[in-house]
VEXDREN-227039 format. One line per 2 residues: number of its first residue (from 1); for each residue x, y, z of N, C-alpha, C. Coordinates in nm, 2 decimals. Example, Ala and Ser with C-alpha at 12.3 -4.5 7.8 and 13.67 -1.06 7.14 Angstrom:
% residues 2
1> 1.32:-0.57:0.78:1.23:-0.45:0.78:1.32:-0.33:0.78  1.28:-0.22:0.71:1.37:-0.11:0.71:1.29:0.00:0.79
% end
This chain:
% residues 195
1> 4.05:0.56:-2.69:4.01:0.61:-2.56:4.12:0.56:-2.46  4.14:0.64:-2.40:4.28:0.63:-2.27:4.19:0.56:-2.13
3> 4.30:0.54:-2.06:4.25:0.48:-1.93:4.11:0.55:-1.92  4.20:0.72:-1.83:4.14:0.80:-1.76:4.01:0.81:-1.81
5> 3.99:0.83:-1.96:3.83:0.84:-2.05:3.78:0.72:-1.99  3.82:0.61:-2.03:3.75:0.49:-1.99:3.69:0.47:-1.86
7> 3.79:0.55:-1.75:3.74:0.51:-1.61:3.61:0.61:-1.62  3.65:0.74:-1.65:3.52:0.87:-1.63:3.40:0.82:-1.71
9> 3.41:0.73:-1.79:3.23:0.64:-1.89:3.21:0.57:-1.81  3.31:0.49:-1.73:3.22:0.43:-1.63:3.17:0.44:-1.53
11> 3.27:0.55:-1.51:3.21:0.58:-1.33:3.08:0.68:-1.38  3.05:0.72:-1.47:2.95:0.79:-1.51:2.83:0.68:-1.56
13> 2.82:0.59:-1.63:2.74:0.50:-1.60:2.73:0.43:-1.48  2.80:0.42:-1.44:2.76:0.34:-1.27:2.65:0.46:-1.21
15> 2.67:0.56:-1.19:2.60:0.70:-1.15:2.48:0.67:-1.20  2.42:0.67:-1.36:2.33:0.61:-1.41:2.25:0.54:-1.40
17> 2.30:0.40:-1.34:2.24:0.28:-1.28:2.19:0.29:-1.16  2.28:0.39:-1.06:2.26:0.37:-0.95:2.09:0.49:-0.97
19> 2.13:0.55:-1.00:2.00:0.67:-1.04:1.89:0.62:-1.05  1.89:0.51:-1.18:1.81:0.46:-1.21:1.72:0.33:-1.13
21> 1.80:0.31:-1.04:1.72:0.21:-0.97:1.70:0.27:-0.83  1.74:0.39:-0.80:1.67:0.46:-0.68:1.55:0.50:-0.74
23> 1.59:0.58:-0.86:1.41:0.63:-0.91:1.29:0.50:-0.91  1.37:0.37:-0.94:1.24:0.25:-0.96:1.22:0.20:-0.80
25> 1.33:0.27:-0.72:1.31:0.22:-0.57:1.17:0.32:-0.52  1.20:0.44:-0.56:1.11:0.54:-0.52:0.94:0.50:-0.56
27> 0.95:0.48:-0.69:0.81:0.47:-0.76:0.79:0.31:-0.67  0.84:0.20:-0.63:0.78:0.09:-0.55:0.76:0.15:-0.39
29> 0.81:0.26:-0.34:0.74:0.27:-0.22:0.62:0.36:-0.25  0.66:0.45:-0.34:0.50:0.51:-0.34:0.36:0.45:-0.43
31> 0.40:0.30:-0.50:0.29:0.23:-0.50:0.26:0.14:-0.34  0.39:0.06:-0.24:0.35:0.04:-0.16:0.23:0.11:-0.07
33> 0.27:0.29:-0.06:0.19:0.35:0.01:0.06:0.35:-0.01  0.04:0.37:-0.16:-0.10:0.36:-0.17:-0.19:0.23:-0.14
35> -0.17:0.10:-0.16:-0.17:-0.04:-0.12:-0.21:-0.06:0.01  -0.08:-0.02:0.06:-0.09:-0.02:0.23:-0.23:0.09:0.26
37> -0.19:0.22:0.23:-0.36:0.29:0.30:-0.51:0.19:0.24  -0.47:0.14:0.15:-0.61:0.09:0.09:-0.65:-0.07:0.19
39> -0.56:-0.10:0.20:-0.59:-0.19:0.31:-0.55:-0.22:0.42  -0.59:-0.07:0.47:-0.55:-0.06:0.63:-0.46:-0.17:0.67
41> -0.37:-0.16:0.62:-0.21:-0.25:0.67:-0.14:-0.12:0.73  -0.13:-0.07:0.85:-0.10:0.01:0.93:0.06:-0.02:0.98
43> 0.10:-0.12:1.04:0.24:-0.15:1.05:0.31:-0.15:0.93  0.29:-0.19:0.80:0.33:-0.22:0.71:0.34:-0.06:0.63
45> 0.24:0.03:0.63:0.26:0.19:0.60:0.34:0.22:0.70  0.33:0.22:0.83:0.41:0.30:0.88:0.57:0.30:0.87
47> 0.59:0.15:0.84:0.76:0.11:0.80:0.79:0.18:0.70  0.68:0.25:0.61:0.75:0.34:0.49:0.81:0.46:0.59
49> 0.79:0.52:0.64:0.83:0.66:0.68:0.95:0.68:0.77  1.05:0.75:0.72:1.13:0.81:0.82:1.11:0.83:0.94
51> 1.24:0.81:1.03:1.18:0.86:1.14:1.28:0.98:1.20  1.30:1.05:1.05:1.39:1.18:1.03:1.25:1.25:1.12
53> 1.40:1.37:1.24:1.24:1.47:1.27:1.16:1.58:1.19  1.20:1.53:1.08:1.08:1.66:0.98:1.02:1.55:0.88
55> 0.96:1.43:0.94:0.89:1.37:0.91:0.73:1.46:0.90  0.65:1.44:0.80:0.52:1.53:0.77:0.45:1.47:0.73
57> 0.31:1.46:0.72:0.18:1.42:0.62:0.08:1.54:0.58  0.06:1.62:0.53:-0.03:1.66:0.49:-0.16:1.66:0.37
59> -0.28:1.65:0.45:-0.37:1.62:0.33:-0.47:1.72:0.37  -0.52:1.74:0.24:-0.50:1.87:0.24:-0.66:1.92:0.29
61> -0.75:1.82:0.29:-0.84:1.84:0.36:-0.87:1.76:0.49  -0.77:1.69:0.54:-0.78:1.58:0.66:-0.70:1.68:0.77
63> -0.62:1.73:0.72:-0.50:1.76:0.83:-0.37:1.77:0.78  -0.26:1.82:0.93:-0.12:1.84:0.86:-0.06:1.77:0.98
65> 0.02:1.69:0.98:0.09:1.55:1.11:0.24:1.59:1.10  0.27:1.64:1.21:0.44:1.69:1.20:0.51:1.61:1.28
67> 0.60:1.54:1.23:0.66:1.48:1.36:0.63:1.30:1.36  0.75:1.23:1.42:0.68:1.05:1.38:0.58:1.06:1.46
69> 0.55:1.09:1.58:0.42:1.08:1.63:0.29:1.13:1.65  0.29:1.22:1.51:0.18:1.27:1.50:0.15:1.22:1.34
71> 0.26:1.14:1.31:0.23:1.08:1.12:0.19:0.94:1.14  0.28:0.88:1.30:0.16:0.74:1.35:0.07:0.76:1.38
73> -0.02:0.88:1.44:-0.15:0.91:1.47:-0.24:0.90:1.32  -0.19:0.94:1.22:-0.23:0.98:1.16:-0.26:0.85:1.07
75> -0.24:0.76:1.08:-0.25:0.60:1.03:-0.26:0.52:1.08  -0.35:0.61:1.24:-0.39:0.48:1.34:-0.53:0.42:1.25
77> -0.55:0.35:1.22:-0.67:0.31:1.11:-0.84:0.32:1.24  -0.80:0.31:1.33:-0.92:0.28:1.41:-0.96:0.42:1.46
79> -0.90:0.50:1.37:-0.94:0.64:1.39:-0.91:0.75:1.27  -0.84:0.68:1.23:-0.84:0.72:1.10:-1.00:0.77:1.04
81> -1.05:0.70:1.03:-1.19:0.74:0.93:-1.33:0.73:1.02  -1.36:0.88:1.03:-1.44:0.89:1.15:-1.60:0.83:1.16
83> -1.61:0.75:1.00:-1.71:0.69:1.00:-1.70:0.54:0.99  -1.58:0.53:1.05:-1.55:0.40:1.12:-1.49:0.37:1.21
85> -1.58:0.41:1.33:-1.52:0.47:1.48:-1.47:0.28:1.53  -1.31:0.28:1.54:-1.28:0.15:1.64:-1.24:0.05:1.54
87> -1.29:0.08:1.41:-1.24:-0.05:1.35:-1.06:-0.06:1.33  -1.04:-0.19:1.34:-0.90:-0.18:1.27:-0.87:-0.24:1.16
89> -0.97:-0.29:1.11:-0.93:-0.36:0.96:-1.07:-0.30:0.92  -1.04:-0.25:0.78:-1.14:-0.20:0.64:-1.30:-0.29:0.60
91> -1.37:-0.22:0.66:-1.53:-0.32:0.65:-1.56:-0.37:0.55  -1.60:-0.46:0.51:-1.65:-0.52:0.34:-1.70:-0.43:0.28
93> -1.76:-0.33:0.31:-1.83:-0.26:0.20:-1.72:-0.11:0.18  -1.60:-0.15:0.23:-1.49:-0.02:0.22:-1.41:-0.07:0.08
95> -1.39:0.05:0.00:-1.27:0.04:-0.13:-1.26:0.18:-0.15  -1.09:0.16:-0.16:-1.02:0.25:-0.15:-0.91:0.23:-0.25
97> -0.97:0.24:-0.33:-0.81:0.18:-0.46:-0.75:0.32:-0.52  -0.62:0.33:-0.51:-0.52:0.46:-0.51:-0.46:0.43:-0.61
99> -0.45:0.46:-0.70:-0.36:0.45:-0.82:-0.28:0.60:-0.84  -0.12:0.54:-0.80:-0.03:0.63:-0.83:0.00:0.66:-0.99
101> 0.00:0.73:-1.07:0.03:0.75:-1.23:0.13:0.92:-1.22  0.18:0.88:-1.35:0.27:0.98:-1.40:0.36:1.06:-1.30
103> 0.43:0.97:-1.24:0.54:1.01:-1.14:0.68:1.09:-1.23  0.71:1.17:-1.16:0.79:1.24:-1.15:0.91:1.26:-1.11
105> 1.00:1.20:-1.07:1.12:1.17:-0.98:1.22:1.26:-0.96  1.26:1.36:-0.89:1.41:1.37:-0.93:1.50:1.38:-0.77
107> 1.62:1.30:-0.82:1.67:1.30:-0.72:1.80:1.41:-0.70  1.80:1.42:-0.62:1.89:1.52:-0.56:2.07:1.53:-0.60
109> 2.14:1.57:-0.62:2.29:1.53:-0.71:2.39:1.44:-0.60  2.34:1.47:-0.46:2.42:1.36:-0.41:2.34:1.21:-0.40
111> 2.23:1.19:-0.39:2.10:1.09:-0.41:2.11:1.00:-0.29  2.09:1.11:-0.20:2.01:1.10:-0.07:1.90:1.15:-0.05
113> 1.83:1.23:-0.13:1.70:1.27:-0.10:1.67:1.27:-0.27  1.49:1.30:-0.25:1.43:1.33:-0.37:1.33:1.35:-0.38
115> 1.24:1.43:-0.45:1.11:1.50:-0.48:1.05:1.41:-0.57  0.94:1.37:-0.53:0.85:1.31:-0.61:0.71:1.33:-0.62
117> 0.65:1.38:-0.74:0.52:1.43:-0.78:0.43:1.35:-0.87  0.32:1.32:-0.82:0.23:1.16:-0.88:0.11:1.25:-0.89
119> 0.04:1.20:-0.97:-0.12:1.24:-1.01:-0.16:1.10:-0.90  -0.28:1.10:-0.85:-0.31:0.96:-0.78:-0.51:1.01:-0.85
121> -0.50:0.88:-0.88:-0.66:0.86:-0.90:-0.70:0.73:-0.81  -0.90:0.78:-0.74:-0.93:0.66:-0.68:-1.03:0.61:-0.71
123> -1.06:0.51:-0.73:-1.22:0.49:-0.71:-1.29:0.40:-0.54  -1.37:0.45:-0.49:-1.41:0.40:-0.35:-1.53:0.44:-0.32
125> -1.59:0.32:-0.24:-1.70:0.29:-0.17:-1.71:0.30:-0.02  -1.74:0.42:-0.01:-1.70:0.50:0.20:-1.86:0.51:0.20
127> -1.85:0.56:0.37:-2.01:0.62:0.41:-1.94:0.80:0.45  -2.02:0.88:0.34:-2.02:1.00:0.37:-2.16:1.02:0.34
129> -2.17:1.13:0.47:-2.28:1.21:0.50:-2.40:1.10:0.50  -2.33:1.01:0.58:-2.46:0.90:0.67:-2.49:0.82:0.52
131> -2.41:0.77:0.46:-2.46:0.72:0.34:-2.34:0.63:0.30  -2.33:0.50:0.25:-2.29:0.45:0.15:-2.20:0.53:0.02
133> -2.16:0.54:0.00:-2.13:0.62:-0.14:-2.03:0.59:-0.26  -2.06:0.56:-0.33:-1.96:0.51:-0.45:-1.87:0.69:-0.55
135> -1.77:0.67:-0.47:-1.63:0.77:-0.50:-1.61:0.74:-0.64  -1.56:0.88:-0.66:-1.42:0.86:-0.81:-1.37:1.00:-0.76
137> -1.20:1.05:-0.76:-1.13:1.12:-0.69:-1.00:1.13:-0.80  -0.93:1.21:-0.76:-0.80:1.22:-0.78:-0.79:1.37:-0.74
139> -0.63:1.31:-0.74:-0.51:1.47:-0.66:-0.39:1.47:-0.69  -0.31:1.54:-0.66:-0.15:1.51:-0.69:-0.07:1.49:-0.55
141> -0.04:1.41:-0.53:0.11:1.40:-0.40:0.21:1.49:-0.46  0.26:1.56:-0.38:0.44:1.63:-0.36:0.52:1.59:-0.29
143> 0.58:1.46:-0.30:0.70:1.42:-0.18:0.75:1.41:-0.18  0.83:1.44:-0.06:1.01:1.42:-0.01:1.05:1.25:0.03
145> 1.14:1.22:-0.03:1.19:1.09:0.02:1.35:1.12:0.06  1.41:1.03:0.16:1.51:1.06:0.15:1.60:0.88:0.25
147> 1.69:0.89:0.18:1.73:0.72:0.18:1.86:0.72:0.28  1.81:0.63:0.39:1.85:0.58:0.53:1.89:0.46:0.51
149> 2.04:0.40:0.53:2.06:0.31:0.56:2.06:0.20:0.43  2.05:0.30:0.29:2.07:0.22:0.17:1.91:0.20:0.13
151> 1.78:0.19:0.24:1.67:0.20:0.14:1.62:0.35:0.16  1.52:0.34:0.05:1.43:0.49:0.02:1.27:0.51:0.14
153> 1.32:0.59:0.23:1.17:0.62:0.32:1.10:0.76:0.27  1.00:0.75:0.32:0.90:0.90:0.29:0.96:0.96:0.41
155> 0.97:1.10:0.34:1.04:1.20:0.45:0.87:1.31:0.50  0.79:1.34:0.36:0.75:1.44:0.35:0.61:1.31:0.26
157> 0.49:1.43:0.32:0.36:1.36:0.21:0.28:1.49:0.22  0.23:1.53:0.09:0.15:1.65:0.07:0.09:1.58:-0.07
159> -0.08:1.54:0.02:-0.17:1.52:-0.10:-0.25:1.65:-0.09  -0.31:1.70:-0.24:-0.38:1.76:-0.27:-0.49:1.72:-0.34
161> -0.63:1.73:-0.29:-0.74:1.65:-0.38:-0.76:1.74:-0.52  -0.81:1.71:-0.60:-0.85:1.78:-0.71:-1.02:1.77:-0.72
163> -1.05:1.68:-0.71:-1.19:1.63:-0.72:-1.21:1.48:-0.61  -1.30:1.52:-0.59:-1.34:1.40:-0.48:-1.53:1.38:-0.50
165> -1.57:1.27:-0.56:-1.69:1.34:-0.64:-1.77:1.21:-0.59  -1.88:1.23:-0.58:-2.02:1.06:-0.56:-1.97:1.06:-0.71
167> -1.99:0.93:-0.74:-1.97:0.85:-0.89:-2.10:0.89:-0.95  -2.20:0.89:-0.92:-2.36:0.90:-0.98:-2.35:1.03:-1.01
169> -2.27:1.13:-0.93:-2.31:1.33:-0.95:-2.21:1.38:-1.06  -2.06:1.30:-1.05:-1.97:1.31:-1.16:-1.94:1.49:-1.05
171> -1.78:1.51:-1.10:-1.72:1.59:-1.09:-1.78:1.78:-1.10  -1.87:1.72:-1.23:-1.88:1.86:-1.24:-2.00:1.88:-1.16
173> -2.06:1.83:-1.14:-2.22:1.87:-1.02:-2.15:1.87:-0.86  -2.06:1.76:-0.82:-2.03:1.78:-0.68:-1.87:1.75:-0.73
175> -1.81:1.86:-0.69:-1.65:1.85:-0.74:-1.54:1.77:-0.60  -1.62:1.83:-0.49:-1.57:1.77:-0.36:-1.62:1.72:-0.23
177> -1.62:1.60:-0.21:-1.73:1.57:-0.09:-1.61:1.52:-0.04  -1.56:1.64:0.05:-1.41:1.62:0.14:-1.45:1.52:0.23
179> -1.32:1.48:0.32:-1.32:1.34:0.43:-1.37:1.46:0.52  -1.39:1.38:0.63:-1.43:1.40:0.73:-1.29:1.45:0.81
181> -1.29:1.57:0.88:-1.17:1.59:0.97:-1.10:1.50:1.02  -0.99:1.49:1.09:-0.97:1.40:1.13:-0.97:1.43:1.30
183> -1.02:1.31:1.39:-1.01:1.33:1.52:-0.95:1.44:1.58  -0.99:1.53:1.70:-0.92:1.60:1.79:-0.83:1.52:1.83
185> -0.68:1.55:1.83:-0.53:1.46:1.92:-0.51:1.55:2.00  -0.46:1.50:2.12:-0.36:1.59:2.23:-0.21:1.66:2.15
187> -0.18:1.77:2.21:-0.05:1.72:2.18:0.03:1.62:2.21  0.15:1.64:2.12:0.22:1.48:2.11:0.37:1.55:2.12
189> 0.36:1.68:2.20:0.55:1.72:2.22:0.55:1.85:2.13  0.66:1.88:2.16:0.75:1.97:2.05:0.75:1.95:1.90
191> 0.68:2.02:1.84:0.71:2.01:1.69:0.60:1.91:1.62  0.52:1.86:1.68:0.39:1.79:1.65:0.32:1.88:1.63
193> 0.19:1.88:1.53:0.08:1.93:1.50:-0.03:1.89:1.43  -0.14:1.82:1.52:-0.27:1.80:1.47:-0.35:1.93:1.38
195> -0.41:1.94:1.30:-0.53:2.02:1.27:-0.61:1.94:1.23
% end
């Protein structure tokens, strides 16, 4: 093997490494994310997100948040969940456990951006429909990340539920007992969108 070979295996494993530990950077922010929503740590979620302007959240029965200041609206926690008007920390009888599984990563050839696709399953204890209710859920996220400054932020969030079910009815009797909309917002400018 000549120089030139020698240098092109390395610089091609370096490329490798570096790959490889953005993909493990990516999969610890999108366990962060779920963590952070489950216990309304609201400063601490919102440091995940770019504050690139095509910053988004959409879920898919809550709403679509375009814009940093309609993706901070969207993880104000004391309005976040309409059946917990004011609070800002998660009531004792709230669980919300998000487990991200079977991620997907790929990054982009210059690896500054990247698409990432998770199954997320939950189990939780909310008040829907004036009630108490013991959850079991799952959906898939579709997201854009894209890395600022040497770390990995969420550029893009698109959850889709699959099932969102009372634990006692199981999936197949109630497939989805959606959230609650989320609050009417003012606009918030140019390029912002509540639904």
């Amino acid at each position: 093997m000549n120089l030139a070979e020698l240098a092109a295996k390395v610089n091609k494993l370096e490329a490798e490494v570096q790959a490889t530990r953005d993909i493990e950077a990516i999969k610890k922010l999108q366990y962060a994310y779920g963590y952070y929503l489950e216990h309304w740590e609201e400063e601490q979620l919102i440091g995940l997100f770019s504050h690139n302007p095509k910053v988004a959240v959409e879920i898919n029965d809550f709403g679509l948040f375009k814009g940093w200041k309609a993706v901070k609206e969207c993880y104000k926690f004391e309005d976040h969940y309409p059946n917990y008007p004011g609070m800002k920390k998660a009531p004792g009888e709230y669980l919300h456990i998000l487990m991200p599984t079977a991620g997907i990563i790929d990054l982009a050839p210059d690896g500054k951006t990247a698409k990432g696709r998770f199954y997320g399953f939950f189990l939780g204890a909310q008040r829907r429909e004036g009630a108490l209710r013991s959850l079991i859920g799952a959906g898939i996220w579709e997201n854009d990340f894209i890395k600022e400054d040497g770390t990995w932020k969420i550029l893009k969030i698109f959850w889709n539920d699959i099932i969102s079910s009372p634990l006692d009815e199981g999936w197949v009797k109630t497939p989805d007992m959606l959230n609650p909309k989320h609050k009417e917002s003012p606009p918030a400018g140019p390029g912002t969108t509540f639904l």
